[in-house]
GULOZA-195214 format. One record per residue (C-alpha): residue number from 1; x, y, z. Coordinates in Angstrom, 3 decimals. Layout:
<sites>
<site seq="NUM" x="X" y="Y" z="Z"/>
...
</sites>
This chain:
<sites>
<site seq="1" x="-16.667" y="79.576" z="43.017"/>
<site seq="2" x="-17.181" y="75.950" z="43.472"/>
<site seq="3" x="-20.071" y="73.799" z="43.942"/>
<site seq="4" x="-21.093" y="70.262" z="43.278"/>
<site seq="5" x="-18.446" y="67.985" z="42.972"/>
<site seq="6" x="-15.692" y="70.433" z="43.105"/>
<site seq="7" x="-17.149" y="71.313" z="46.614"/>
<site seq="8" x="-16.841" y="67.875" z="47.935"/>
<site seq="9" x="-13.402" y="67.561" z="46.688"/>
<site seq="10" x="-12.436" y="70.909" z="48.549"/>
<site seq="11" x="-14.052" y="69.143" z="52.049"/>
<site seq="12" x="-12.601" y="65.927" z="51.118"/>
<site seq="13" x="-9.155" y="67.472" z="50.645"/>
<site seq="14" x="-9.922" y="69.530" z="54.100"/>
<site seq="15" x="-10.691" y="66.519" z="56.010"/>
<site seq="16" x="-7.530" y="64.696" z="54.452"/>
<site seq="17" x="-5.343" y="67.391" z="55.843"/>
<site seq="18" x="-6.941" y="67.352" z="59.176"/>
<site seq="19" x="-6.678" y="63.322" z="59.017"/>
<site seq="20" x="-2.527" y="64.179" z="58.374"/>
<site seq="21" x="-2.140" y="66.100" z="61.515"/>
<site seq="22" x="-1.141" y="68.974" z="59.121"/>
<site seq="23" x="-4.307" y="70.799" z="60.852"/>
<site seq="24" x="-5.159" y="71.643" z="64.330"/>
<site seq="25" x="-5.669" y="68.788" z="65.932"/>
<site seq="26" x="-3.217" y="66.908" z="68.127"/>
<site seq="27" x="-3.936" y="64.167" z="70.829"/>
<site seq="28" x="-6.600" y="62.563" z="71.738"/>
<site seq="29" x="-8.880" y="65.182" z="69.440"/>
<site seq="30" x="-6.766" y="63.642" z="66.059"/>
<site seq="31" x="-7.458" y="59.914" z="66.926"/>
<site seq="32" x="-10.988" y="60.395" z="67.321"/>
<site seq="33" x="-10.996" y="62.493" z="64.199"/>
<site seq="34" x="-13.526" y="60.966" z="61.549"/>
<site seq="35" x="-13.912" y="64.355" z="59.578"/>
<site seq="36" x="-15.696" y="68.071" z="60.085"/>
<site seq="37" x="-19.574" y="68.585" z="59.630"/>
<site seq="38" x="-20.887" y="70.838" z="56.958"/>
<site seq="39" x="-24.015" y="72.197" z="56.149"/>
<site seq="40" x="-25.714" y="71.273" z="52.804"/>
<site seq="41" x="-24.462" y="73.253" z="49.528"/>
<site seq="42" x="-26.947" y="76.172" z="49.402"/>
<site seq="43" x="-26.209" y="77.999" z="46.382"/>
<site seq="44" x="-27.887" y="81.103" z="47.339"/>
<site seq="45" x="-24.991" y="81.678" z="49.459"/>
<site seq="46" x="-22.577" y="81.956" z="46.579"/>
<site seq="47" x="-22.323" y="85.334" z="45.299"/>
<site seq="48" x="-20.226" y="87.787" z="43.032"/>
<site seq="49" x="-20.447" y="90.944" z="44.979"/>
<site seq="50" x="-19.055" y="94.234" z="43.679"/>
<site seq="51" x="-16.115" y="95.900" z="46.185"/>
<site seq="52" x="-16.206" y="99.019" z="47.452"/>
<site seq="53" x="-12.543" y="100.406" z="47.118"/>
<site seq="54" x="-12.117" y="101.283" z="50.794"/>
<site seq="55" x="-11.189" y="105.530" z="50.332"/>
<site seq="56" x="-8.104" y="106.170" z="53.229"/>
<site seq="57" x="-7.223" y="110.019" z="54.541"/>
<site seq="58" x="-3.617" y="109.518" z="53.460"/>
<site seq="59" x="-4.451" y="108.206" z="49.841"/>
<site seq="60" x="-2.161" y="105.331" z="50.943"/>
<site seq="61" x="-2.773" y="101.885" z="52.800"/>
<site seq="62" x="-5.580" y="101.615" z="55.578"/>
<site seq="63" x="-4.295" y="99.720" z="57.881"/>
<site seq="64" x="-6.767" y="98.490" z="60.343"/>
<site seq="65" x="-6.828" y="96.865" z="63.637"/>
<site seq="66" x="-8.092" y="93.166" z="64.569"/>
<site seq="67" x="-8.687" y="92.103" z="67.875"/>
<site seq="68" x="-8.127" y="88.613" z="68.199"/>
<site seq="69" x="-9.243" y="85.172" z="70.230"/>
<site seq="70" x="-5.865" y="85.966" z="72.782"/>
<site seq="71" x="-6.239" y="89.931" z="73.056"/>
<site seq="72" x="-3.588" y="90.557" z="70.609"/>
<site seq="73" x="-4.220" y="92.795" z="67.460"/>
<site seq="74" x="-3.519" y="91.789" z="64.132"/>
<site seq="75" x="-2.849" y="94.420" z="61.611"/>
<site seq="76" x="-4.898" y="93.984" z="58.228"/>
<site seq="77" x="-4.955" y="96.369" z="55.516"/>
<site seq="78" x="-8.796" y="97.359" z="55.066"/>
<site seq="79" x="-9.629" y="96.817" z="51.451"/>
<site seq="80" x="-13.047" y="97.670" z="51.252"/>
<site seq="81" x="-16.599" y="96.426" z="51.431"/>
<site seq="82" x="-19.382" y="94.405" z="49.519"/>
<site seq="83" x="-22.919" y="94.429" z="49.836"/>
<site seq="84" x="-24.096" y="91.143" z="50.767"/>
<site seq="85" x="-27.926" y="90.853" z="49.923"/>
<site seq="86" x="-30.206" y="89.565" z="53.001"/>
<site seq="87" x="-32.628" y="87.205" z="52.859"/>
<site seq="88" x="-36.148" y="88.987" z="53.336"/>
<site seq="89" x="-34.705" y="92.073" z="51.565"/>
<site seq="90" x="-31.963" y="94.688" z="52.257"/>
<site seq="91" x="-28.089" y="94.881" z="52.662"/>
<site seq="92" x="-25.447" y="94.171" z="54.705"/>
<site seq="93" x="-22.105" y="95.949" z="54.278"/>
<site seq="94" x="-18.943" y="93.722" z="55.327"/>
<site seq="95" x="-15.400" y="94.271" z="55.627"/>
<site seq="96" x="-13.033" y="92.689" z="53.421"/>
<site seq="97" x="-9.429" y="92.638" z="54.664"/>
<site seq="98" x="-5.862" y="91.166" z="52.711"/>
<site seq="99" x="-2.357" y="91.302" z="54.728"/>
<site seq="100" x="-0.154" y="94.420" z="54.913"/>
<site seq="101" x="1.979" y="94.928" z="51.833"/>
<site seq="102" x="0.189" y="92.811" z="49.171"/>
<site seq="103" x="0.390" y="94.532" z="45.765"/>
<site seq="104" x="-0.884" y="90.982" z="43.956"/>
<site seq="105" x="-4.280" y="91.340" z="45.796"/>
<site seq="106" x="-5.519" y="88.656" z="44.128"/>
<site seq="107" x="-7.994" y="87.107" z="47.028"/>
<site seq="108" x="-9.699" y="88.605" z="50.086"/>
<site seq="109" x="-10.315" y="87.614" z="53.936"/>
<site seq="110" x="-13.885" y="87.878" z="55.118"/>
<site seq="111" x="-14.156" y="87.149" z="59.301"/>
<site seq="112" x="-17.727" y="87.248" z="60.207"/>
<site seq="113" x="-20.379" y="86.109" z="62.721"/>
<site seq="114" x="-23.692" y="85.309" z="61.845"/>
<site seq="115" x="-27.030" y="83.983" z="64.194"/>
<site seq="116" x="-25.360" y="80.740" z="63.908"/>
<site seq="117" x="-22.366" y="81.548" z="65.580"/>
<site seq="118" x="-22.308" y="80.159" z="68.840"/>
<site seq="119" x="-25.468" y="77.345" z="68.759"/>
<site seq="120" x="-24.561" y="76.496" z="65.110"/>
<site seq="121" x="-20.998" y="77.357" z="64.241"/>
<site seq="122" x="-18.031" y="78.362" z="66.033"/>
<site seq="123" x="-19.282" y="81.251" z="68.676"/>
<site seq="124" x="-16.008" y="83.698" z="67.778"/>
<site seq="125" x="-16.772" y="83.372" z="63.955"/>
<site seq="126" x="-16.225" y="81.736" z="60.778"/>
<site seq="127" x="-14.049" y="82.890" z="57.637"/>
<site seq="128" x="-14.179" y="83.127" z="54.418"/>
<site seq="129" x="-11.085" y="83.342" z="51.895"/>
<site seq="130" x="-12.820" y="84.670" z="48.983"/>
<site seq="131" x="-10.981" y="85.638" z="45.166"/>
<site seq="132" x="-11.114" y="88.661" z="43.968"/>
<site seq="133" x="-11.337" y="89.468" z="39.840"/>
<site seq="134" x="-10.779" y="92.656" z="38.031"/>
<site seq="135" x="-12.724" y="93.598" z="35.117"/>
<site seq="136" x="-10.104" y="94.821" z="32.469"/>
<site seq="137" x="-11.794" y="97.397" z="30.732"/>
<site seq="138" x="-13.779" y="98.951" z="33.825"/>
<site seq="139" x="-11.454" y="98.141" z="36.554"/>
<site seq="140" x="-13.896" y="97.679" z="38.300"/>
<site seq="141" x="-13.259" y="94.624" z="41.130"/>
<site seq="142" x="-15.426" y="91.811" z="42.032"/>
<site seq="143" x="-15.483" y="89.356" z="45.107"/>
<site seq="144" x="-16.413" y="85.842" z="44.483"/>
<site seq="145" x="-18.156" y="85.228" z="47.721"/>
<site seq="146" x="-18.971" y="81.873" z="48.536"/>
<site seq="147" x="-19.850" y="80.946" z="52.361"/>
<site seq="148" x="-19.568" y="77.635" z="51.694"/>
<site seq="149" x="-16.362" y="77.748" z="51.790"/>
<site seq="150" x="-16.884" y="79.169" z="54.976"/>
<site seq="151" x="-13.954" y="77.804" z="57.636"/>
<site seq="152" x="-13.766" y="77.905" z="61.541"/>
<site seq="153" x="-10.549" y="79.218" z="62.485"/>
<site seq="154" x="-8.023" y="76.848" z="63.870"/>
<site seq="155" x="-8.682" y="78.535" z="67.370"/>
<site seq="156" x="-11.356" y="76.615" z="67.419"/>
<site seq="157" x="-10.301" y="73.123" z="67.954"/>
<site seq="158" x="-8.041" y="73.959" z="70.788"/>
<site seq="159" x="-5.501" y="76.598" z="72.981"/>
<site seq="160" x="-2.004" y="77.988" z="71.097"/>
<site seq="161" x="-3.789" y="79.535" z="68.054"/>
<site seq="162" x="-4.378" y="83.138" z="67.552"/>
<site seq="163" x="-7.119" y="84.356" z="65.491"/>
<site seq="164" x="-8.672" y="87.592" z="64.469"/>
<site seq="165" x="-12.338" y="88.528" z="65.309"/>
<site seq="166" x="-14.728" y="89.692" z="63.211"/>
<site seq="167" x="-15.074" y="93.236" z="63.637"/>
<site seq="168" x="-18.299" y="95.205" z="64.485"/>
<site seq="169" x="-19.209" y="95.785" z="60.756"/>
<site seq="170" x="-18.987" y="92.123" z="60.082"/>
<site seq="171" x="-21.424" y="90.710" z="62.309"/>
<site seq="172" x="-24.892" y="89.181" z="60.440"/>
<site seq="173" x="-28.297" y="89.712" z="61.254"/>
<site seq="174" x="-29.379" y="86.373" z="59.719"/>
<site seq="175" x="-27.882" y="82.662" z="59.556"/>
<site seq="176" x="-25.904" y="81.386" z="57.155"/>
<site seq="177" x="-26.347" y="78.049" z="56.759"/>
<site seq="178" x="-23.623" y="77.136" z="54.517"/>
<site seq="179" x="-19.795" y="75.597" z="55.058"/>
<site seq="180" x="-18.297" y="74.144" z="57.898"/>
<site seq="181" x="-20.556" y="73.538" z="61.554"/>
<site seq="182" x="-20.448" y="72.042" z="64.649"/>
<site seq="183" x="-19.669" y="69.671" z="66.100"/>
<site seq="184" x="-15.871" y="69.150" z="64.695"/>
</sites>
């Protein structure tokens, strides 16, 4: 998790990379570059969240499908889901995906849309990288969810990126005001 100062070091570090042309920017969009708009730090949106092994037919991996920004599917394998508490009361189950053929599984990928997306944020989604710990006696796993870490994809600053899209299960009934906004 990271907040305070670590948190402005991981934006300062993001906007240095961007600065580099390492990101997505090229052109004109890079020399008018001065860095990307956050939100605030809102530590209510940093949360340890307990995963839900996702349960497949074959016992094996669950691979699952992502539609993405260019109609092109990206294969993910589904690892489970966490309960991410809403503000005003209830639940909200979400998705958590890592790439095919990762034993290490040390980190999930959350894609999701929210009420901001679109006015606010990005209107495809945001992401969140989020790590994932493993208690040693239970075994029991953990995901150390912090949205504001939350990242547009590159697809959008510009044409030639692919990216998933969050799927159905993984779109938000409430804004979350936390990590990256508009305008870039």
């Amino acid at each position: 998790m990271t907040g305070g100062a670590a948190l402005l070091e991981h934006r300062r570090r993001k906007d240095e990379h961007f600065r580099s042309g390492r990101g997505p920017l090229r052109g004109e969009a890079l020399a008018h570059f001065t860095g990307l708009a956050y939100y605030s730090e809102a530590p209510e949106w940093r949360l340890n969240l307990e995963l839900h092994p996702a349960v497949h037919p074959t016992g094996g991996v669950g691979e699952f499908t992502l539609e993405t920004n260019s109609g092109e599917t990206r294969f993910m394998e589904l690892i489970g889901t966490v309960d991410l508490p809403l503000p005003g009361g209830g639940t909200h189950a979400l998705q958590v995906f890592g790439p095919l053929g990762d034993d290490s599984r040390r980190s999930v990928f959350l894609p999701f849309r929210d009420l901001t997306s679109g006015p606010e944020t990005y209107g495809a989604g945001r992401y969140v990288d989020a790590p994932l710990r493993r208690d040693e006696t239970t075994g029991q796993a953990t995901v150390m969810l912090d949205f504001n870490l939350a990242y547009h994809p590159y697809c959008a600053y510009g044409d030639g990126w692919t990216c998933p899209l969050p799927p159905l299960h993984n779109r938000l009934p409430v804004a979350v005001r936390a990590g990256e906004r508009l305008p870039f």
